[in-house]
N, C-alpha and C positions, 0 to 999 in steps of 0.2 A: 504494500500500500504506500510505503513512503517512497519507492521507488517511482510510482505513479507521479504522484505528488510533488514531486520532485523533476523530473520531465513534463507536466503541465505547467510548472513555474517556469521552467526555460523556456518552454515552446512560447507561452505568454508575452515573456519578458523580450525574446529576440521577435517574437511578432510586432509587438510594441514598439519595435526602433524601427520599423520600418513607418510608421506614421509619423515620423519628425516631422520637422518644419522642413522646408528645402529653400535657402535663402539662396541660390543661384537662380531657381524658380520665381522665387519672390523680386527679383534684383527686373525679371522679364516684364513683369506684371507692373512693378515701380516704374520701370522705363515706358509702360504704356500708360497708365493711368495717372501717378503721380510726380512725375518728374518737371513736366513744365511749368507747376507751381513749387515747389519741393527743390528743383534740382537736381542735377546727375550725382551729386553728392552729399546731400541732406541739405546743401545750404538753400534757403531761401533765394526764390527770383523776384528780384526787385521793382521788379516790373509787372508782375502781376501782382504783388504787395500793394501797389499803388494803386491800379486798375482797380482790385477790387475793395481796395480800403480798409486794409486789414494786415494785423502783423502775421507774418507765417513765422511759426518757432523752425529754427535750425536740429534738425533732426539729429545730429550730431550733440546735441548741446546736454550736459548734464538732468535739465530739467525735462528733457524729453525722453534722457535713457534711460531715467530712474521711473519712470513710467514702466506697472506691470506689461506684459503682453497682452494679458487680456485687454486693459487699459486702453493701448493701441489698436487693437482690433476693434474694439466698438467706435472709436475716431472714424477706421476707415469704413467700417459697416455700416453706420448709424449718424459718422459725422457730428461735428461739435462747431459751434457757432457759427461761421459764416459758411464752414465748410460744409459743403452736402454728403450724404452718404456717396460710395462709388460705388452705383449700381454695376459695372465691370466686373467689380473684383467679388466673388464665391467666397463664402468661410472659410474653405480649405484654403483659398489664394490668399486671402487675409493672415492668416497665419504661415504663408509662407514671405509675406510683405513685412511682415514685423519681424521673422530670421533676418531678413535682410535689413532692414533699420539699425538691427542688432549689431550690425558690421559695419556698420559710420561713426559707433563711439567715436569721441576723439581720446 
């Protein structure tokens, strides 16, 4: 029995790695939906800051990284103040958008 029990927890747990996030995936999804407010590199485009009247946070910046994941995903799903949800990007895209956010700390 514990040998069971013991091969259901592996099998589980190497299942389990295979639902990461995929921030190479995410990096696609950023580049279609998010970038030309956002930037190719977290930093804010100044120009659409302007346009739309509104500070964009530096995705790179402390106060954006210490945001949970979840956190960020309901940004990109549901949107937060000026920003609208991105009907583009799928929950599972969402979560691979925030892998990749993950990769701009500074």
């Amino acid at each position: 029995m514990r040998a069971i029990l013991t091969i259901l927890t592996l099998t589980a747990l190497s299942t389990g790695a295979g639902f990461a996030a995929d921030a190479k995936a995410g990096q696609v999804a950023y580049n279609t939906s998010c970038k030309s407010c956002h930037g190719a590199d977290g930093t804010p485009n100044p120009a659409m800051a302007k346009a739309l009247k509104v500070e964009i946070k530096d995705l790179k910046s402390p106060e954006v990284q210490s945001r949970s994941d979840a956190d960020l995903k309901k940004v990109i799903t549901d949107g937060q103040g000026k920003m609208h949800a991105i009907a583009s990007i799928t929950p599972a895209a969402a979560d691979n958008v925030v892998a990749y956010v993950r990769t701009l700390k500074k």
